[in-house]
N, C-alpha and C positions, 0 to 999 in steps of 0.2 A: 814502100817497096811492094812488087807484085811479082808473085809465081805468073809466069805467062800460059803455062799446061793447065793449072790447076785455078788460074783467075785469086790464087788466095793473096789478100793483102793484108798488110801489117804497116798503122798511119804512128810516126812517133813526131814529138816536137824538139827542135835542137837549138838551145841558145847560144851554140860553139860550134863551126865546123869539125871542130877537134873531139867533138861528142860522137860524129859517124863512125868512125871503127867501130866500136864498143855496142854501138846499137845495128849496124848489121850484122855484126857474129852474134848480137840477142835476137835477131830475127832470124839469121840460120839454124841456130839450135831450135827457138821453139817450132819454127816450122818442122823441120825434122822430127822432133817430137808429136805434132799434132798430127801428122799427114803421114807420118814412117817413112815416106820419101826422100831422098839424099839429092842437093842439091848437086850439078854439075858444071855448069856455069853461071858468073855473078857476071851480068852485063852493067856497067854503067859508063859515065861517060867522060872518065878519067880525070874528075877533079881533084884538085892535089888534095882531097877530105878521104877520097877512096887509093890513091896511091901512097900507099906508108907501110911500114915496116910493120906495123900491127896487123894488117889485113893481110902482107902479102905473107907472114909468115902464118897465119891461119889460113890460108886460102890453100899453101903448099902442107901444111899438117893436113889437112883435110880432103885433098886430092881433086881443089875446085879451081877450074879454070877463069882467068880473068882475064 
């Protein structure tokens, strides 16, 4: 994943599509953490790994557009 403002990236490995939720909301928090900056939108390219009830209900806790 990459901050496109900020160039930060954050490389993880996934032996499940079913492992991507869990590891982009680990990467929106520690980015948030490292950079104090709040993420406003998550762009990607709507594979059903990124469309689930896990990311959409943290993406609407979090006030982040997808």
């Amino acid at each position: 994943m990459k901050d496109e403002k900020t160039c930060f990236r954050y490389v993880t490995f996934l032996k499940k599509k079913s492992e991507a939720a869990q590891c982009v909301i680990t990467f929106l928090k520690f980015f948030k953490n490292q950079t104090g900056r709040n993420i406003k939108t998550f762009v990607s390219d709507n594979g059903t790994e990124f469309v689930c009830e896990e990311l959409t209900g943290f993406f609407r806790e979090e006030g982040i557009a997808h």
